[in-house]
C-alpha positions as CSV (number, residue, x, y, z in Angstrom):
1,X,0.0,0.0,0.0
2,X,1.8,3.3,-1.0
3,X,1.5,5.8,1.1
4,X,0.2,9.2,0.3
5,X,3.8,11.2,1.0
6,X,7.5,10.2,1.7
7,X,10.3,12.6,2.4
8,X,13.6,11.3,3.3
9,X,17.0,13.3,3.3
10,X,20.8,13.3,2.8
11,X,23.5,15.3,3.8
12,X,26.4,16.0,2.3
13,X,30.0,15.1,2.3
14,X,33.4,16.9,2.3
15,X,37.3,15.6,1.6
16,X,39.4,16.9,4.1
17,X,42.0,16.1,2.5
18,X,44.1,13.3,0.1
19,X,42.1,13.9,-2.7
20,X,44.0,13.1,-6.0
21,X,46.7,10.8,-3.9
22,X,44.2,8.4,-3.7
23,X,43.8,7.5,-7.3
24,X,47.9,6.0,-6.5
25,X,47.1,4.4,-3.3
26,X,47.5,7.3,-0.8
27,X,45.1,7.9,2.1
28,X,42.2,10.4,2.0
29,X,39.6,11.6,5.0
30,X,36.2,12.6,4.1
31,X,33.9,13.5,6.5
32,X,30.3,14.3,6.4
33,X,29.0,17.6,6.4
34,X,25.6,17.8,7.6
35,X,25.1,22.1,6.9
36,X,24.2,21.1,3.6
37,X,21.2,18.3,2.9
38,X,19.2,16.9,0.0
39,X,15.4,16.4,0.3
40,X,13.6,13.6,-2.1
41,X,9.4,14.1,-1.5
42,X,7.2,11.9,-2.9
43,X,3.6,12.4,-3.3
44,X,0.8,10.0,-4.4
45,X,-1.0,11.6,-7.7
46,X,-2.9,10.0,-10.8
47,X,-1.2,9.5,-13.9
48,X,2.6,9.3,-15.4
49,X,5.2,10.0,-12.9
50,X,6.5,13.6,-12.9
51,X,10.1,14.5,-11.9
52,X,10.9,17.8,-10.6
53,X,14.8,18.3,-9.5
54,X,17.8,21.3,-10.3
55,X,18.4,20.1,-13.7
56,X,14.7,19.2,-15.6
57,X,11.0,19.3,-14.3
58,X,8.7,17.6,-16.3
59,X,7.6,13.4,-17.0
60,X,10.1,11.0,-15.7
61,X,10.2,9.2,-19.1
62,X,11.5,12.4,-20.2
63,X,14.1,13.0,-18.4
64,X,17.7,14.0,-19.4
65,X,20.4,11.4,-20.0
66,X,22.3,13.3,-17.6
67,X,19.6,12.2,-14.4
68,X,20.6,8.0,-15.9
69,X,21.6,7.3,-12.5
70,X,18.4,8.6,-10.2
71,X,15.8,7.4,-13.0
72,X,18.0,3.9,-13.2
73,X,17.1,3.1,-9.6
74,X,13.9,4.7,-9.3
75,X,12.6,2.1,-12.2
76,X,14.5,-0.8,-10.9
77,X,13.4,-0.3,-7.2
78,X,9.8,-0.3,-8.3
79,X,10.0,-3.0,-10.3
80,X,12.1,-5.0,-7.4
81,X,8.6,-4.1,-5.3
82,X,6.3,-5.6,-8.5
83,X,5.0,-2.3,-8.4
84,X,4.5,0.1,-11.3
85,X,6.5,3.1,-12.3
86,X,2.9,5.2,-12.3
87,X,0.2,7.2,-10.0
88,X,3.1,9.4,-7.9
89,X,5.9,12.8,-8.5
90,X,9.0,13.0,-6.6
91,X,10.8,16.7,-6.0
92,X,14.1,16.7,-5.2
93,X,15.5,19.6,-3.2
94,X,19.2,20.0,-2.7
95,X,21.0,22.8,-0.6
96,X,24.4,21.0,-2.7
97,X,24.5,22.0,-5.9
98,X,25.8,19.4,-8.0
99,X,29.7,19.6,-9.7
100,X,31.2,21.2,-6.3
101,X,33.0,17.9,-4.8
102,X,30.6,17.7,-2.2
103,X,28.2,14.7,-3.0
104,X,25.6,16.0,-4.3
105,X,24.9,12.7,-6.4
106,X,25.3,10.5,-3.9
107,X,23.1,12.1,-1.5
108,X,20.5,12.4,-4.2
109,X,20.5,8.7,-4.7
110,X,20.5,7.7,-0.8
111,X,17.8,10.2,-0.1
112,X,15.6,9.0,-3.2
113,X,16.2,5.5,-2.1
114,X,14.8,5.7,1.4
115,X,12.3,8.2,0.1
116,X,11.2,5.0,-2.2
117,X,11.0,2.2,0.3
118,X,9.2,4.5,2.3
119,X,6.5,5.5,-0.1
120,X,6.0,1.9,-1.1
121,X,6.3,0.3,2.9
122,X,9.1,-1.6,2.3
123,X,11.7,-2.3,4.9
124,X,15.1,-1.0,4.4
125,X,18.7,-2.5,5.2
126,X,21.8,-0.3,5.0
127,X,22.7,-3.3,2.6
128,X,20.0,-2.6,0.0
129,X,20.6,1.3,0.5
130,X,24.5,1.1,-0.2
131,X,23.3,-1.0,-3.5
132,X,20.8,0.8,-4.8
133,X,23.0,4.6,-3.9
134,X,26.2,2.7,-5.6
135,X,24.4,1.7,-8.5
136,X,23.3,5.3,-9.2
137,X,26.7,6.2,-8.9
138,X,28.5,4.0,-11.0
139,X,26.3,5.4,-13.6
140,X,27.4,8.7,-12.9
141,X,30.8,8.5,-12.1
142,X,31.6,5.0,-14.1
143,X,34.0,3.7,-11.5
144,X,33.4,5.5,-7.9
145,X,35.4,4.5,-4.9
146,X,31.8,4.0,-3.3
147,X,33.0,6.5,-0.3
148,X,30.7,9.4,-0.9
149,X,27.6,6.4,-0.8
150,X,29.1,5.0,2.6
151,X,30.0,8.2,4.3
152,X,26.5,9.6,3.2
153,X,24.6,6.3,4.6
154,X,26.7,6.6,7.5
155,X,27.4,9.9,8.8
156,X,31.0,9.3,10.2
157,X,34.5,10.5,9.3
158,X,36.2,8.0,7.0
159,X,39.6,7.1,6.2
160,X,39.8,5.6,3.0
161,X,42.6,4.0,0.7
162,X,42.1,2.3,-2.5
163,X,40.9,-1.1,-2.4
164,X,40.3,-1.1,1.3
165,X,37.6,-1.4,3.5
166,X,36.3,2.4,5.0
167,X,37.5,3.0,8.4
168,X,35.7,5.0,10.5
169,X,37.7,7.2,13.1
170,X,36.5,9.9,15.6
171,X,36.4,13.5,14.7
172,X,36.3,16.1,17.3
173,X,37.9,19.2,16.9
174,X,37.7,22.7,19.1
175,X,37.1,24.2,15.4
176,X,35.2,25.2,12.9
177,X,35.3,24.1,9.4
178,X,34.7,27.1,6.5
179,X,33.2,26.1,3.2
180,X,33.2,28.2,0.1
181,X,32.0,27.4,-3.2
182,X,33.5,29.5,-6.1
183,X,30.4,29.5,-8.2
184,X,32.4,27.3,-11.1
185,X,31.9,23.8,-11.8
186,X,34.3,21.4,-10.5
187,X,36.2,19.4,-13.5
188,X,36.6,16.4,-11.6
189,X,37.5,14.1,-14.6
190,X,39.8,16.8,-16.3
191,X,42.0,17.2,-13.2
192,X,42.2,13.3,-12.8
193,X,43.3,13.0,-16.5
194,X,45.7,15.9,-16.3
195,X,47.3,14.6,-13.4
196,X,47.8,11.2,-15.0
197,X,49.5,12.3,-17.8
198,X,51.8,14.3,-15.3
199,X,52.4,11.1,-14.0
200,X,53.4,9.2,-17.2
201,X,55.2,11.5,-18.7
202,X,56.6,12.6,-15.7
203,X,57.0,10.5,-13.0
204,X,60.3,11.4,-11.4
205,X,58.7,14.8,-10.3
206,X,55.0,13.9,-9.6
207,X,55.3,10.6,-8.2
208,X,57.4,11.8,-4.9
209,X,54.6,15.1,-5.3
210,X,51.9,11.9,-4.6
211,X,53.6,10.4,-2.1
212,X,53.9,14.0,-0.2
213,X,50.2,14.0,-0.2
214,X,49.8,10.5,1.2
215,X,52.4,11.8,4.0
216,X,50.2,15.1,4.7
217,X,47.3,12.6,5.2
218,X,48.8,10.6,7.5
219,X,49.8,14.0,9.3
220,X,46.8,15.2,9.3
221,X,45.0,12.1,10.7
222,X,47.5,12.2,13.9
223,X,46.8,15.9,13.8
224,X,43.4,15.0,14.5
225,X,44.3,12.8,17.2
226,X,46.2,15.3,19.0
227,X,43.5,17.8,18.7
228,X,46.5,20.1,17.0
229,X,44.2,22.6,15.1
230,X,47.4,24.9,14.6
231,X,49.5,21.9,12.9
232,X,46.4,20.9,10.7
233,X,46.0,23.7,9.1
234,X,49.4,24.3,8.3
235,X,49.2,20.7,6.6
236,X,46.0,21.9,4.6
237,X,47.8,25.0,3.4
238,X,51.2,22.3,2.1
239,X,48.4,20.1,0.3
240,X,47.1,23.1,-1.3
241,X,50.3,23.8,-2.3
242,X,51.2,20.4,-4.1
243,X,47.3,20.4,-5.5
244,X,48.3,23.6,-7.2
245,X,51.8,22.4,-8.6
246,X,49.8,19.4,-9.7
247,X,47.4,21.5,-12.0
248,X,44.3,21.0,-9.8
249,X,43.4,24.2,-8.6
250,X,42.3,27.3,-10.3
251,X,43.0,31.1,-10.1
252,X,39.6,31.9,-8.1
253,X,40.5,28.8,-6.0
254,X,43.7,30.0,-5.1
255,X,42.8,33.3,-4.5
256,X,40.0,32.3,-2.1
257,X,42.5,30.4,-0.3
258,X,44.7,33.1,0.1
259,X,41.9,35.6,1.2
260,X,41.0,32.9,4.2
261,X,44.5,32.5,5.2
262,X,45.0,36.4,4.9
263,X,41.8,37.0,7.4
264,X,42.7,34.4,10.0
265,X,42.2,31.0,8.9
266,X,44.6,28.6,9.9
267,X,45.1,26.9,7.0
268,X,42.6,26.6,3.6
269,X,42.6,24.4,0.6
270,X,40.6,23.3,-2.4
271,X,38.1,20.2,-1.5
272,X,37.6,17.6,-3.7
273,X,38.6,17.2,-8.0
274,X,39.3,21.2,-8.1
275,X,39.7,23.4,-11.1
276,X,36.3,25.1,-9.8
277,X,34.2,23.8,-7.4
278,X,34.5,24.2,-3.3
279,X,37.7,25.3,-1.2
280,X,37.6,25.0,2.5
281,X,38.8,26.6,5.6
282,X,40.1,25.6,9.3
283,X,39.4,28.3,11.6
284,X,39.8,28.7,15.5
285,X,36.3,30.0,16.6
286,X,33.1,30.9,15.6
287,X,33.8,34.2,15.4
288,X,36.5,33.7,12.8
289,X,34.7,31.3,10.6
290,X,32.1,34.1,10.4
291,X,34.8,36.6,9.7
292,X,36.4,34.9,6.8
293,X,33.2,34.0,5.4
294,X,32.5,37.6,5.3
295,X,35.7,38.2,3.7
296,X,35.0,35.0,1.1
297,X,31.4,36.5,0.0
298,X,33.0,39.6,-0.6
299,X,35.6,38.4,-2.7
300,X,33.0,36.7,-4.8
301,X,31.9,33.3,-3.1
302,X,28.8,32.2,-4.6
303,X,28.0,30.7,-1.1
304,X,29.6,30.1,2.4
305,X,28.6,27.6,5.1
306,X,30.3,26.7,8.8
307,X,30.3,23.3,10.4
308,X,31.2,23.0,14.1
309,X,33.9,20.3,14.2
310,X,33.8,19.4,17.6
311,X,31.1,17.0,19.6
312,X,27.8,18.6,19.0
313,X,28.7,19.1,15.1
314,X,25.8,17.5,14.0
């Protein structure tokens, strides 16, 4: 018996640091970042199914190639439940806006997922909601290390190398966390290729630049032991470095991150595949997160949020 609405959310997800390294078995730390969330609403109404999201509104049959993942699972769900694909509308609303490294795919498939199973009174295991998210994003992403799905389902910090199981670890930090998007899209796939061919053609220069990353990981990860805030940010300041020597960042990204560190950030550094996108900030206090999001919207950030880092961050 479907009911008459569902609404289920996601929250989003940020990397810390490691990105790139990790494509050559290096570390990386993502950790969820509740400020921003995803919404999937479905409603019971007569007819075709209707789709209404940030890229298309309209019938669900007629939706872009670009939404292949969400429609994938959406059929396939239904027709796990020997239901059919008629007689409802799902909305999808999303504080992430999708291309800025911070999961905005992922969440959208984890929230439409539960949204689903709800709407249709279905029980649901984490199993069958890690599937079902993955699935999506394979589609997307054609090969995804699966940790935006698992740190999404989950909500806890992650340390993640290639080919190895997710390990959780705790997080708590007297900090705050600064995240500013630049208003461009990410180029994810670009940056990955670009580095590649740094690497081939390369190696004797970009290989030890890899391995530097995989070391300012680890650094940061017993920074985050220690509770060193101080040493931390001074680690995310050296990966931004390398990220930028490695082609990955852009002019607005590195000028963001040099506004943040010039008004009181400890440290600051693009997140996620770069060239566009989100950069983030470590700050000491509230106070200074506000300040340098100030400074960040002035010097053209499209959008700012804060995250407490330490035990009531959720």
């Amino acid at each position: 018996m479907k009911k008459e609405t569902s609404i289920a959310t996601a929250i989003g997800k940020i990397i810390l640091i490691g990105e790139h390294a990790v494509v050559y078995g290096q570390p990386a730390l993502a950790i969820p970042f509740p400020e921003t969330k995803i919404k999937t609403i479905i409603n019971r109404e007569k007819g075709p199914v209707s789709l209404e999201c940030y890229f298309y509104k309209g019938l669900f049959s007629k939706a872009p190639d670009r939404l292949l993942g969400l429609t994938t699972i959406v059929r396939e769900i239904v027709s796990s439940f020997n239901e059919k694909l008629k007689d409802f509308n799902i909305t999808i609303e999303s504080s992430i806006l999708p291309e800025r490294g911070m999961g905005s795919s992922a969440a959208v498939a984890v929230a439409t997922v539960k949204a689903l199973y709800d709407f249709f009174n279905r029980p649901l295991t984490e199993e069958d909601l890690f599937k079902w998210s993955n699935m999506s994003e394979k589609i997307v992403h054609g090969n995804p290390s699966g940790i935006d799905t698992a740190i999404i389902i989950g909500e806890k910090p992650l340390y993640y190398v290639k080919g190895k199981p997710f390990i959780p670890f705790p997080f708590e930090l007297d900090a705050y966390l600064v995240v500013a998007d630049t208003g461009e899209l990410g180029e994810t796939q670009a940056a990955v290729s670009a580095v590649k061919k740094m690497v081939d053609s390369n190696p004797h220069k970009v290989k030890p630049l890899i391995r530097q990353l995989g070391n300012l990981t680890r650094a940061a990860m017993d920074s985050i032991e220690k509770g060193d805030i101080v040493r931390l940010g001074m680690i995310m300041n050296n990966a931004h470095a390398i990220l930028d020597e490695l082609g990955v960042s852009n002019e607005k990204l590195n000028y963001f991150v040099s506004v943040a560190t010039k008004n009181g950030a400890l440290g600051a550094k693009l997140t996620g595949g770069g060239r566009g996108g989100c950069m983030i900030a470590l700050a000491a206090s509230k106070e200074e997160a506000e300040f340098i999001c100030k400074k960040l919207i002035l010097s053209g950030a499209e959008n700012t949020w804060i995250s407490n880092m330490g035990v009531d961050r959720k």
